[in-house]
mmCIF file of the N, C-alpha and C atoms, coordinates in Angstrom:
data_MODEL
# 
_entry.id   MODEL 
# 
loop_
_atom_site.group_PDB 
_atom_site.id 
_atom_site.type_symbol 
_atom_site.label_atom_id 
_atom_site.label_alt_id 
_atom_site.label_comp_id 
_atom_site.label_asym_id 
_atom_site.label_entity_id 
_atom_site.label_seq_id 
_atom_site.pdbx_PDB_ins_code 
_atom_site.Cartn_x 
_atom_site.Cartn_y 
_atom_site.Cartn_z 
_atom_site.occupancy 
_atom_site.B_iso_or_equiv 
_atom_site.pdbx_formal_charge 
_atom_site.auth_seq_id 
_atom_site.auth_comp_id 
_atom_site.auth_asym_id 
_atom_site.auth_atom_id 
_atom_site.pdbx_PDB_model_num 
ATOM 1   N N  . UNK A 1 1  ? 12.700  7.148  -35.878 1.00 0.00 ? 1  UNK A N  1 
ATOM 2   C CA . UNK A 1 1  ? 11.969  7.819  -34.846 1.00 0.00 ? 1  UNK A CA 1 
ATOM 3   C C  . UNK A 1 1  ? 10.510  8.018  -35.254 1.00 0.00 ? 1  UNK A C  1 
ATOM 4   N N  . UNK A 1 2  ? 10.025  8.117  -36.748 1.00 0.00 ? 2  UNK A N  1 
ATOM 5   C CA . UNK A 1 2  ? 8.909   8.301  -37.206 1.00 0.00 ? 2  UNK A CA 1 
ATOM 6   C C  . UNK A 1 2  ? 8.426   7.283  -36.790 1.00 0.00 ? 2  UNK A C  1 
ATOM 7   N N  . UNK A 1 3  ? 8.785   5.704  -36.878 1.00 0.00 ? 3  UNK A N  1 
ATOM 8   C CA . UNK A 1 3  ? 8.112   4.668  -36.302 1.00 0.00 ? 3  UNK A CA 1 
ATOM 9   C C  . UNK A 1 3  ? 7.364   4.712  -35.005 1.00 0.00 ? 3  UNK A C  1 
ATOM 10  N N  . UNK A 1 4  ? 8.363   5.229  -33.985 1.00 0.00 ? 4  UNK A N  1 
ATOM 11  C CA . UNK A 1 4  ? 8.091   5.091  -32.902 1.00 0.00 ? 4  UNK A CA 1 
ATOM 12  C C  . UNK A 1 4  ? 7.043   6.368  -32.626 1.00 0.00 ? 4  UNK A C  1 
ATOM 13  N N  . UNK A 1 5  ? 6.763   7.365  -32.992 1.00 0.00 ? 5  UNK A N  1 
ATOM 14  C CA . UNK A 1 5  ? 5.205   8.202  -33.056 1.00 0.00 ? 5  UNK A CA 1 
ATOM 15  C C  . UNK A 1 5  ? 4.134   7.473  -33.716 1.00 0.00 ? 5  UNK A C  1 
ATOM 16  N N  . UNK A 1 6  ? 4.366   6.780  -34.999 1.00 0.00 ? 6  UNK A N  1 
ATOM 17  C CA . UNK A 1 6  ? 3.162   5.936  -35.260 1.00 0.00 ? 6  UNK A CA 1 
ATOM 18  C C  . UNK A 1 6  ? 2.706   4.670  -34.581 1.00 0.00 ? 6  UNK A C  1 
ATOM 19  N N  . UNK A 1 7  ? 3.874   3.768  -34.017 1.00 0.00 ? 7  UNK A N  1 
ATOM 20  C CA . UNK A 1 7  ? 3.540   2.807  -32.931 1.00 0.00 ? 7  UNK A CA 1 
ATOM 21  C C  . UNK A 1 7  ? 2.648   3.811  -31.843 1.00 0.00 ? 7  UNK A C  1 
ATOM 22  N N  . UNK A 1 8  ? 3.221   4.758  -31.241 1.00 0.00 ? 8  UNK A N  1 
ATOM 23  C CA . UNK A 1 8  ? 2.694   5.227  -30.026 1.00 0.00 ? 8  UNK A CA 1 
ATOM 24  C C  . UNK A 1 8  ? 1.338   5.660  -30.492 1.00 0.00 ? 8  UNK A C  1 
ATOM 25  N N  . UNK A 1 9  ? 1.316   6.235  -31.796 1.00 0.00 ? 9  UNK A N  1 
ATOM 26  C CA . UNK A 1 9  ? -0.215  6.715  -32.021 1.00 0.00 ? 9  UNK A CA 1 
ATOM 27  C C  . UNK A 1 9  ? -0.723  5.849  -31.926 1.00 0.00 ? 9  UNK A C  1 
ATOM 28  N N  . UNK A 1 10 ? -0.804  4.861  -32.682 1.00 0.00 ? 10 UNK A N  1 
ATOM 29  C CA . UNK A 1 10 ? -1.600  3.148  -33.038 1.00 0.00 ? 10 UNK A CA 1 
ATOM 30  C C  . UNK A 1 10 ? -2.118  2.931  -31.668 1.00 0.00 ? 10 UNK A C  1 
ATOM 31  N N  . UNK A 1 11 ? -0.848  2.381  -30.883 1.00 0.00 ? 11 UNK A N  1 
ATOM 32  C CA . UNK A 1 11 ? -0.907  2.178  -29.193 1.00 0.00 ? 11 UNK A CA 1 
ATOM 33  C C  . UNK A 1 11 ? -2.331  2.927  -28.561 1.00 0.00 ? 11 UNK A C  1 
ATOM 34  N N  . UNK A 1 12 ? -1.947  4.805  -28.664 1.00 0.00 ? 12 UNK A N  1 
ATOM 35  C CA . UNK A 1 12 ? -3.037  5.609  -28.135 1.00 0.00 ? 12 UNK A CA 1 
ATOM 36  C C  . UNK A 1 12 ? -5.224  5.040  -28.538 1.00 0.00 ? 12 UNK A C  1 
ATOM 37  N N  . UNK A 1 13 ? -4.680  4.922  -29.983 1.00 0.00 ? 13 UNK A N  1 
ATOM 38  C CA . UNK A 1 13 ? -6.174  4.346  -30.646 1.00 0.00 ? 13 UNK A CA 1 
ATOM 39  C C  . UNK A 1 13 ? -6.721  3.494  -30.035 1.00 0.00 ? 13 UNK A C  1 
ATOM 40  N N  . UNK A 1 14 ? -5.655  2.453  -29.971 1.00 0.00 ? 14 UNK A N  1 
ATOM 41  C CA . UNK A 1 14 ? -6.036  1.259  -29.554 1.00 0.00 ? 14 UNK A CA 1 
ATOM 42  C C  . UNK A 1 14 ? -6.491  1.238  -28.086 1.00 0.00 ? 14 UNK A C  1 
ATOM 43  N N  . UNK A 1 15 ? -6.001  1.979  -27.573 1.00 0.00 ? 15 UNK A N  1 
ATOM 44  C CA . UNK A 1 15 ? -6.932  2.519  -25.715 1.00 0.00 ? 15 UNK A CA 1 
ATOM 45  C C  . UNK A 1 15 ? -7.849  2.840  -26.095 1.00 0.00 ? 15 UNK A C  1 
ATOM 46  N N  . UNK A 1 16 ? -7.904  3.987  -26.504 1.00 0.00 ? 16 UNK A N  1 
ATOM 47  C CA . UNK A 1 16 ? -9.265  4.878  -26.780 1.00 0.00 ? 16 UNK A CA 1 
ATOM 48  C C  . UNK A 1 16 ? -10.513 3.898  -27.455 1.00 0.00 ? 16 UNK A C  1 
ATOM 49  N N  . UNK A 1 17 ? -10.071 2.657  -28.253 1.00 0.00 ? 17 UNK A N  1 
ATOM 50  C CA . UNK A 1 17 ? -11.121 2.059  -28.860 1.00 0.00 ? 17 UNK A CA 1 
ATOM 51  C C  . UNK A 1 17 ? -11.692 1.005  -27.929 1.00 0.00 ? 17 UNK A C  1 
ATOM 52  N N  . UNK A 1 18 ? -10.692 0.217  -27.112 1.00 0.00 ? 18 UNK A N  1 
ATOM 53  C CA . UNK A 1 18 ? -11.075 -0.233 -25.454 1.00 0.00 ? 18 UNK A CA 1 
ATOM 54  C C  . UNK A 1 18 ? -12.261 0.549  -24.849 1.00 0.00 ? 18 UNK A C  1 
ATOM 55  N N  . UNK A 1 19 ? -11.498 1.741  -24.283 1.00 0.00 ? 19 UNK A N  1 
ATOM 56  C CA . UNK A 1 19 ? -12.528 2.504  -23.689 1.00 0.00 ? 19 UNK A CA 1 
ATOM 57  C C  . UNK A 1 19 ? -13.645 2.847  -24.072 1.00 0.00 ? 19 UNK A C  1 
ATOM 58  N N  . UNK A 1 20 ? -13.788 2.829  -25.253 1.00 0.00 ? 20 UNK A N  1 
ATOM 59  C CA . UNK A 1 20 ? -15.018 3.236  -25.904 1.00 0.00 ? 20 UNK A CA 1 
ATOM 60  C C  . UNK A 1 20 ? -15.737 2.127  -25.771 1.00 0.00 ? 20 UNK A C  1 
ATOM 61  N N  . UNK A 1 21 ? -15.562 0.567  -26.294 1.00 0.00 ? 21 UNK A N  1 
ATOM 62  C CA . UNK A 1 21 ? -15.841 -0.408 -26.123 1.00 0.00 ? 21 UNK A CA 1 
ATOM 63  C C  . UNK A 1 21 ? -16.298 -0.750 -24.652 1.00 0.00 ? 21 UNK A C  1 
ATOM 64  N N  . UNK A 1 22 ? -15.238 -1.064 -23.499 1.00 0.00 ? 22 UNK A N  1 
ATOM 65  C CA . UNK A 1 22 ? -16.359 -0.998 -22.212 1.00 0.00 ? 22 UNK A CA 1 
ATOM 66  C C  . UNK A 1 22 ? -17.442 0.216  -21.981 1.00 0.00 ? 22 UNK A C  1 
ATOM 67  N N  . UNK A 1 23 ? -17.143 1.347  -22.257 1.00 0.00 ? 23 UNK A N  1 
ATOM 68  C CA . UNK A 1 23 ? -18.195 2.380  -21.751 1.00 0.00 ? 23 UNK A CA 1 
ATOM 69  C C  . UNK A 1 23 ? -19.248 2.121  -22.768 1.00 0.00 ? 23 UNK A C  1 
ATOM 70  N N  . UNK A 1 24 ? -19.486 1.905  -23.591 1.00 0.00 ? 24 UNK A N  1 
ATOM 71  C CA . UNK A 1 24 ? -20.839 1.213  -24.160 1.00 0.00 ? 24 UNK A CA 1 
ATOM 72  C C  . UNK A 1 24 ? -20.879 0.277  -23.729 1.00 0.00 ? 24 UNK A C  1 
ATOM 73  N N  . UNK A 1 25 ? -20.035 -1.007 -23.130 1.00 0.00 ? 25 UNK A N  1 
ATOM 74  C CA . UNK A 1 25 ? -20.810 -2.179 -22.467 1.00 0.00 ? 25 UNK A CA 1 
ATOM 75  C C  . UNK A 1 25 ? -21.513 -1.607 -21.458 1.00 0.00 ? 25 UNK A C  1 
ATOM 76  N N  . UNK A 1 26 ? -21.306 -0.380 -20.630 1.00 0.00 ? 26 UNK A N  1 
ATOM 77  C CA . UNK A 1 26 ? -21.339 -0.017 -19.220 1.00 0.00 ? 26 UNK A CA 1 
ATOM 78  C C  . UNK A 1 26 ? -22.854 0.358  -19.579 1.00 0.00 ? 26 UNK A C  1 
ATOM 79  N N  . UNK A 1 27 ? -23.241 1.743  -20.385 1.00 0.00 ? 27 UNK A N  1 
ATOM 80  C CA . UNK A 1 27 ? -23.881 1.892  -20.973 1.00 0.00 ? 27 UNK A CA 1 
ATOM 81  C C  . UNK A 1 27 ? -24.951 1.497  -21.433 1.00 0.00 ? 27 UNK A C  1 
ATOM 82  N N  . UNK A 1 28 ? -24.891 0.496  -22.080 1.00 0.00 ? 28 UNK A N  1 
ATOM 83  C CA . UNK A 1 28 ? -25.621 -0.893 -22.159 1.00 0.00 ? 28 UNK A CA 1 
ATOM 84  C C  . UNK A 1 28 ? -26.612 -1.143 -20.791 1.00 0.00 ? 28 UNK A C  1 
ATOM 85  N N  . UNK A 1 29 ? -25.412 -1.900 -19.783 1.00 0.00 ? 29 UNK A N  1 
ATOM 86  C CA . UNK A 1 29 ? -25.880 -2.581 -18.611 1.00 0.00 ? 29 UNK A CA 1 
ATOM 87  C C  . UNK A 1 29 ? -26.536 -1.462 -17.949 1.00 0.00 ? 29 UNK A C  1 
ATOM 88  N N  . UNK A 1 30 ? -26.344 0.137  -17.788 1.00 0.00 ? 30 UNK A N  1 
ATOM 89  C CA . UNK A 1 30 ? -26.909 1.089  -16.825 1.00 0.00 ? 30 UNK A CA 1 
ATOM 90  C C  . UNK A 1 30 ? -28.119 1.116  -17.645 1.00 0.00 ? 30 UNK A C  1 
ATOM 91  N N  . UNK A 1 31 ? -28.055 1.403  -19.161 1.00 0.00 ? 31 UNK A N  1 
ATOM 92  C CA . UNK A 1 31 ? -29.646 1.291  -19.622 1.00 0.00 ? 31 UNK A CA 1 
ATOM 93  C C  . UNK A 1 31 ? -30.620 0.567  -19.220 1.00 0.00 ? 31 UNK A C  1 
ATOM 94  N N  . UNK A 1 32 ? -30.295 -0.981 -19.507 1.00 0.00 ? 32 UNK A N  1 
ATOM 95  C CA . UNK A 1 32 ? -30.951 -2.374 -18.760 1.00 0.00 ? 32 UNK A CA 1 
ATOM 96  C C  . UNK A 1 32 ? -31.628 -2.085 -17.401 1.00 0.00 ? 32 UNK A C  1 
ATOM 97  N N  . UNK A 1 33 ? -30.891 -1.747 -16.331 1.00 0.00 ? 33 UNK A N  1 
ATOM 98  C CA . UNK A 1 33 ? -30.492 -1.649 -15.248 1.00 0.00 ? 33 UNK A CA 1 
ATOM 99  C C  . UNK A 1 33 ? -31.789 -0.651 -14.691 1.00 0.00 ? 33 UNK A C  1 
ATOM 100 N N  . UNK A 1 34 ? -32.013 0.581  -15.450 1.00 0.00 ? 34 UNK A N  1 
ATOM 101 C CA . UNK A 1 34 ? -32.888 1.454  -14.911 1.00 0.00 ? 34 UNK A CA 1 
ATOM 102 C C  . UNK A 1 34 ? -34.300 1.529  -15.497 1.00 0.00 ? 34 UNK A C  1 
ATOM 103 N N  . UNK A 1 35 ? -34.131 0.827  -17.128 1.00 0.00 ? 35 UNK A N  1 
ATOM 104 C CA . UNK A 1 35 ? -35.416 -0.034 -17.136 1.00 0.00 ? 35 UNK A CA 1 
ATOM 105 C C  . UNK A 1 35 ? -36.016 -0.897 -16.331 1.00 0.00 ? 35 UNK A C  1 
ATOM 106 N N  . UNK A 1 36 ? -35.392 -1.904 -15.624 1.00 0.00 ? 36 UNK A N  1 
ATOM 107 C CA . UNK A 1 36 ? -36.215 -2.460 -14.784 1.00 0.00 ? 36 UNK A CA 1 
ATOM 108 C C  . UNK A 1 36 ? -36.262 -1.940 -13.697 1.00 0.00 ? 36 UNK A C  1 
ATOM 109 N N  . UNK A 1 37 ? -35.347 -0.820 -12.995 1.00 0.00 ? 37 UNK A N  1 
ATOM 110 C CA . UNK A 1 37 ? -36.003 -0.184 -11.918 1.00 0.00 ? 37 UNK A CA 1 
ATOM 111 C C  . UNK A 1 37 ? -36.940 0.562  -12.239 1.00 0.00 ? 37 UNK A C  1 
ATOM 112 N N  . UNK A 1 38 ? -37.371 0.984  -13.459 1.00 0.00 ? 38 UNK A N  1 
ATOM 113 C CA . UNK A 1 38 ? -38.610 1.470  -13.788 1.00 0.00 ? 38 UNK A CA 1 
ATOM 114 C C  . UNK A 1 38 ? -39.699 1.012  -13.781 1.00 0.00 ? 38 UNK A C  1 
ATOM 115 N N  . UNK A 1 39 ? -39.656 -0.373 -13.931 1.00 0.00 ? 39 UNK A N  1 
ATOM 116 C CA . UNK A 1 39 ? -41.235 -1.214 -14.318 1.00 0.00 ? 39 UNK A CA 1 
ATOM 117 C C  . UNK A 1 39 ? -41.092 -1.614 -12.530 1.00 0.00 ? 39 UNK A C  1 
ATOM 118 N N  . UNK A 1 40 ? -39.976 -1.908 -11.887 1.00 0.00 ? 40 UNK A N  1 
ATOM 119 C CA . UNK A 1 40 ? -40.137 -2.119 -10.397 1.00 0.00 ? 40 UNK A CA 1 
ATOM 120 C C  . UNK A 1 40 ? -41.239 -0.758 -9.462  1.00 0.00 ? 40 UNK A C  1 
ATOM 121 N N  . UNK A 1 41 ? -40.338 0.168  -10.014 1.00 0.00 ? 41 UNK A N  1 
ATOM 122 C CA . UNK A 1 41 ? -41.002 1.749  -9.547  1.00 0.00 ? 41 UNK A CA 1 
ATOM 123 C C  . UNK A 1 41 ? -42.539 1.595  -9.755  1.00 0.00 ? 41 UNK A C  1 
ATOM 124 N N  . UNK A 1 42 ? -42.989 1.187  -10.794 1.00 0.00 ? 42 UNK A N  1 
ATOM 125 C CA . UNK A 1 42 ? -44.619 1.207  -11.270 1.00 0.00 ? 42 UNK A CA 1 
ATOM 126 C C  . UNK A 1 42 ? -45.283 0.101  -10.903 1.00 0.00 ? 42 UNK A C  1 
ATOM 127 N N  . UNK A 1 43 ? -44.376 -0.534 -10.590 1.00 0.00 ? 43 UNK A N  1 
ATOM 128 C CA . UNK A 1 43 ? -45.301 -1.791 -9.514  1.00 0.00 ? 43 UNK A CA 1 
ATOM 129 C C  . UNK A 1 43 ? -45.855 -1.063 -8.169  1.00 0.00 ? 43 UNK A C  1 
ATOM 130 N N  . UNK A 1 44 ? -44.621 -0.669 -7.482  1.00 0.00 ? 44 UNK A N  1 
ATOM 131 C CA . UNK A 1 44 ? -44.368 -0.437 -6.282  1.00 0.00 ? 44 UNK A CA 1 
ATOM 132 C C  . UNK A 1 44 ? -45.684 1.176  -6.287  1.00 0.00 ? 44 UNK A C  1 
ATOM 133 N N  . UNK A 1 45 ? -45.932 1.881  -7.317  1.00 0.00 ? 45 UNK A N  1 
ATOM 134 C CA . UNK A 1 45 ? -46.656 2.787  -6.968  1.00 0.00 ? 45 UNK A CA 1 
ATOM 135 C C  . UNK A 1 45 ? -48.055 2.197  -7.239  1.00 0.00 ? 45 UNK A C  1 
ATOM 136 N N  . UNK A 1 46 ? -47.801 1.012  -8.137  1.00 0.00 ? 46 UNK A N  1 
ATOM 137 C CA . UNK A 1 46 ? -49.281 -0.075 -7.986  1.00 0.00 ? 46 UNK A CA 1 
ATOM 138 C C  . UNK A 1 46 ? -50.109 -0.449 -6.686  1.00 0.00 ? 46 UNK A C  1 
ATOM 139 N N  . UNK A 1 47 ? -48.809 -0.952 -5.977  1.00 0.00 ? 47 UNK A N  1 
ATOM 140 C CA . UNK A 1 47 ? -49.419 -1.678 -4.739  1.00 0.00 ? 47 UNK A CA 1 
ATOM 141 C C  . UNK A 1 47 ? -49.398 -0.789 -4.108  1.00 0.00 ? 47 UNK A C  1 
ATOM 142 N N  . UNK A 1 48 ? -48.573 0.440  -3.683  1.00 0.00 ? 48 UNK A N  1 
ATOM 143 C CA . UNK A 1 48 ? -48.745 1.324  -2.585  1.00 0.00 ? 48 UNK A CA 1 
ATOM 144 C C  . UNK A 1 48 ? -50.161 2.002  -3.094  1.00 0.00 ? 48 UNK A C  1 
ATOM 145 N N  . UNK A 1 49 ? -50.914 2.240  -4.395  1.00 0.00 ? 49 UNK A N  1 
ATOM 146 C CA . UNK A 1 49 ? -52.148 2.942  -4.186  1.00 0.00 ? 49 UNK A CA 1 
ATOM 147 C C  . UNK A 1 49 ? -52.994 1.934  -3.981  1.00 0.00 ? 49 UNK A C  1 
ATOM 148 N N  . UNK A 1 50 ? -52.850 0.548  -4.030  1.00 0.00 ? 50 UNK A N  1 
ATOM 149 C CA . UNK A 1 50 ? -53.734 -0.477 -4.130  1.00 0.00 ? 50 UNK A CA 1 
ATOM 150 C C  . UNK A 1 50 ? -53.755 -0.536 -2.192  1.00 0.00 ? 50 UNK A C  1 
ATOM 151 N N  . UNK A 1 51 ? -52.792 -0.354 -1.650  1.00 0.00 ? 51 UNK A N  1 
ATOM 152 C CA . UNK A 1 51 ? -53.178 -0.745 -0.087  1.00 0.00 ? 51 UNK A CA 1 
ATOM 153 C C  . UNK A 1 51 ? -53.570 0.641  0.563   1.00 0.00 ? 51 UNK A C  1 
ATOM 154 N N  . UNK A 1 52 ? -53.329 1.519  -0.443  1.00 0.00 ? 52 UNK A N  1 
ATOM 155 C CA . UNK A 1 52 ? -54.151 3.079  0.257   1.00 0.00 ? 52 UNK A CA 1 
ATOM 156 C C  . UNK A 1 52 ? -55.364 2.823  0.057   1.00 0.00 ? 52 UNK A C  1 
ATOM 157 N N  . UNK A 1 53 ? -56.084 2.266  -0.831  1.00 0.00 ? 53 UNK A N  1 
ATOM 158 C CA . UNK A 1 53 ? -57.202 2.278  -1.187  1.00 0.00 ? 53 UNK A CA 1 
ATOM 159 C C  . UNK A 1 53 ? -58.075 1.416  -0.039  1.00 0.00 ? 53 UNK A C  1 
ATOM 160 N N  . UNK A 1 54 ? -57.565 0.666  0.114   1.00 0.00 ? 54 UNK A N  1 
ATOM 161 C CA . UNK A 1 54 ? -57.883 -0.872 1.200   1.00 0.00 ? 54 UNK A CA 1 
ATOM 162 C C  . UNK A 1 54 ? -57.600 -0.026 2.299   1.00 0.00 ? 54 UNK A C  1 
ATOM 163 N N  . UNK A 1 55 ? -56.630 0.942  2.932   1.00 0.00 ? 55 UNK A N  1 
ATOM 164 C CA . UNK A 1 55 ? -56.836 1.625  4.163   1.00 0.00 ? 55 UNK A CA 1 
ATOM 165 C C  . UNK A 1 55 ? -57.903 2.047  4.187   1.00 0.00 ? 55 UNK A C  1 
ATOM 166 N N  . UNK A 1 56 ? -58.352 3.204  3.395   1.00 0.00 ? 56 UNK A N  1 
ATOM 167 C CA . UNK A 1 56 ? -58.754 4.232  3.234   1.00 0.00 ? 56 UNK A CA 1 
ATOM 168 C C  . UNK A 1 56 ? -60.905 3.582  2.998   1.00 0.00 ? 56 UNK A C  1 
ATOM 169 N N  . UNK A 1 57 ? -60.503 2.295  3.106   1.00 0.00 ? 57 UNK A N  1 
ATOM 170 C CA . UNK A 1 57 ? -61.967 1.604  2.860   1.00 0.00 ? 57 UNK A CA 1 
ATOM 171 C C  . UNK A 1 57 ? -61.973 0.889  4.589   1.00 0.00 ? 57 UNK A C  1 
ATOM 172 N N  . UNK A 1 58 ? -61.130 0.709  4.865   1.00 0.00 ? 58 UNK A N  1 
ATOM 173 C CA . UNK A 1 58 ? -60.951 -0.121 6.355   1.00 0.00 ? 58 UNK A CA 1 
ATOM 174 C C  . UNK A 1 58 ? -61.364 1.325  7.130   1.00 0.00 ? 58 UNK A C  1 
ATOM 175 N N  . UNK A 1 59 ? -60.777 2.479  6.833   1.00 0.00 ? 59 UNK A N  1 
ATOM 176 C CA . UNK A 1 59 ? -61.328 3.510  8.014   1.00 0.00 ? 59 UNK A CA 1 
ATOM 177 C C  . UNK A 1 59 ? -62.679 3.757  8.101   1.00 0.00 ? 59 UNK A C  1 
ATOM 178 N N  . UNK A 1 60 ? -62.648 3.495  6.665   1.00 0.00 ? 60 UNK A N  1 
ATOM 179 C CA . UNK A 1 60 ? -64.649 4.119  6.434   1.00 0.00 ? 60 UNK A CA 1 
ATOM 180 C C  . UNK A 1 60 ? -65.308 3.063  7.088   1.00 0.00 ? 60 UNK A C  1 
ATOM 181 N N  . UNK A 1 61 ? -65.166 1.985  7.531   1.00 0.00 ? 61 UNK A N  1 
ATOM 182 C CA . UNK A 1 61 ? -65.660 0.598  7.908   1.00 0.00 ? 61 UNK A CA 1 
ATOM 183 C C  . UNK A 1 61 ? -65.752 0.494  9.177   1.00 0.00 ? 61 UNK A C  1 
ATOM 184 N N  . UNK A 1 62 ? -64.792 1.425  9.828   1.00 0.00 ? 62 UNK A N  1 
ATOM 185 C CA . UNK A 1 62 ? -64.317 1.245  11.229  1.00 0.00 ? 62 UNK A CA 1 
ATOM 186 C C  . UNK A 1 62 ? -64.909 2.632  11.743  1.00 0.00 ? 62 UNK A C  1 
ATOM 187 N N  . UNK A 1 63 ? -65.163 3.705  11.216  1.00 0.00 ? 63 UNK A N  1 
ATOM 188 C CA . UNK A 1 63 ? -65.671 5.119  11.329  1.00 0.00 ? 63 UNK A CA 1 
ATOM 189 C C  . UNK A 1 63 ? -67.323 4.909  11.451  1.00 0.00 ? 63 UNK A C  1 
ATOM 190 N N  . UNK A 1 64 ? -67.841 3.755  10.278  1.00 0.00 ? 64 UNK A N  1 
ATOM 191 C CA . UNK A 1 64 ? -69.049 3.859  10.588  1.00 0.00 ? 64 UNK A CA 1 
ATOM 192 C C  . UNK A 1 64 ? -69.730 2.920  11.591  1.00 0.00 ? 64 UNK A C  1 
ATOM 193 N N  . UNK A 1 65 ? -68.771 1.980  12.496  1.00 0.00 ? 65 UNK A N  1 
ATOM 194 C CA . UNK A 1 65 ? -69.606 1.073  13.502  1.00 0.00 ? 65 UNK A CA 1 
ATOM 195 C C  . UNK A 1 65 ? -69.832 1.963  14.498  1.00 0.00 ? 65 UNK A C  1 
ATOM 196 N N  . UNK A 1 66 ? -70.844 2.852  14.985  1.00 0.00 ? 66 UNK A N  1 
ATOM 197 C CA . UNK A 1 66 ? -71.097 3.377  15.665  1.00 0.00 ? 66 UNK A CA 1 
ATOM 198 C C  . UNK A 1 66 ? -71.455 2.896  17.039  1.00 0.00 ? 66 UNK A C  1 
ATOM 199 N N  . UNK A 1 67 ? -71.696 1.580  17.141  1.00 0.00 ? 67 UNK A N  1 
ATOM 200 C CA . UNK A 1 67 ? -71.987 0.518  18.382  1.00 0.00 ? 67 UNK A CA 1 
ATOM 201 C C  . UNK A 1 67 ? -70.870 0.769  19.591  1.00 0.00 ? 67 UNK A C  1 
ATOM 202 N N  . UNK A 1 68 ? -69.484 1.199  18.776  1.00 0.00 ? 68 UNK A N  1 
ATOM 203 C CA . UNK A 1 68 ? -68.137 1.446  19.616  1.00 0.00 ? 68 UNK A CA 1 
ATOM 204 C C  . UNK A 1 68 ? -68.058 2.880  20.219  1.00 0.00 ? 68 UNK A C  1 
ATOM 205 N N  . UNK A 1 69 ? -69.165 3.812  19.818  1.00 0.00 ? 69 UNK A N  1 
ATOM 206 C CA . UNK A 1 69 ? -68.854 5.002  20.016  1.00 0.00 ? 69 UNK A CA 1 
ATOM 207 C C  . UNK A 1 69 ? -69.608 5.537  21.244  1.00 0.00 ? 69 UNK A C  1 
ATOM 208 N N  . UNK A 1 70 ? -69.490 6.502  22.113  1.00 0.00 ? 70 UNK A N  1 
ATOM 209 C CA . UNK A 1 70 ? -70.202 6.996  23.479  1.00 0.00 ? 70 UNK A CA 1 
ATOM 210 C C  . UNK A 1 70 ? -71.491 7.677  22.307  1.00 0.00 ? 70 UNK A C  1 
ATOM 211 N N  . UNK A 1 71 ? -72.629 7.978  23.100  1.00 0.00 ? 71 UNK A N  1 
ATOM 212 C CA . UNK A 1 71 ? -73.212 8.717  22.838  1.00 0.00 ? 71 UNK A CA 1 
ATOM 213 C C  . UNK A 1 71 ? -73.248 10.217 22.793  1.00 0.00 ? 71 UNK A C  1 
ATOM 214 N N  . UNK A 1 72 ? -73.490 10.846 22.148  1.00 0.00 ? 72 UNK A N  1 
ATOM 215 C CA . UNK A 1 72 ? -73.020 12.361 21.910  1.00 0.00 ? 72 UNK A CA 1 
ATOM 216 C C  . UNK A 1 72 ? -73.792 13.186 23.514  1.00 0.00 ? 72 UNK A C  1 
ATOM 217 N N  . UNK A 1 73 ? -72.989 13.898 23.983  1.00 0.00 ? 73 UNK A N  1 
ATOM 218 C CA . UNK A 1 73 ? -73.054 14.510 25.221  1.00 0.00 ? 73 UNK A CA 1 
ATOM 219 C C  . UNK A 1 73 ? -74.902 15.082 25.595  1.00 0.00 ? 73 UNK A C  1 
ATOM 220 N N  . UNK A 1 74 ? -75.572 15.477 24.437  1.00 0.00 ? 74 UNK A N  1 
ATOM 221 C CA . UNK A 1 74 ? -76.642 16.288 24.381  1.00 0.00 ? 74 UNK A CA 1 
ATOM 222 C C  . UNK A 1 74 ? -77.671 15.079 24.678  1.00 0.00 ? 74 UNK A C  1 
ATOM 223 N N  . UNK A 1 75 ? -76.985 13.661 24.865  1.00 0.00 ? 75 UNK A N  1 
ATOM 224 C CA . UNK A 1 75 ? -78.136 12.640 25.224  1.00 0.00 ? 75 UNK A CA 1 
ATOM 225 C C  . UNK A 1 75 ? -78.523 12.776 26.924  1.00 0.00 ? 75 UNK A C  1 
# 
């Protein structure tokens, strides 16, 4: 009967060392995984200030053609 507790222990290890084994593969891949959604993230706040900037120069461009505008009432 002693056998059969040390088979079953052995048995138990031998899961537990599985599991341990994929959850560091997992581990692994989620690390990977949110590094490059990180360098994606810092792109993406690249170009979104890069086309604010280009708005924000298009209004000033479009604010100052005054040719489009009525003349102010006091004319």
């Amino acid at each position: 009967m002693s056998t059969d507790v040390g088979t079953d222990l052995l048995d138990r290890v031998e899961e537990l060392e599985i599991r341990v084994a994929f959850q560091e593969d997992l581990l692994t891949t989620l690390n990977t995984d949110v590094a490059d959604l990180h360098r994606t993230v810092a792109v993406l706040r690249e170009e979104l200030h890069r086309a604010t900037s280009s708005l924000e120069g298009l209004r000033g461009l479009l604010q100052e053609d005054a040719g489009e505008e009525p003349p102010p009432p006091h004319y």
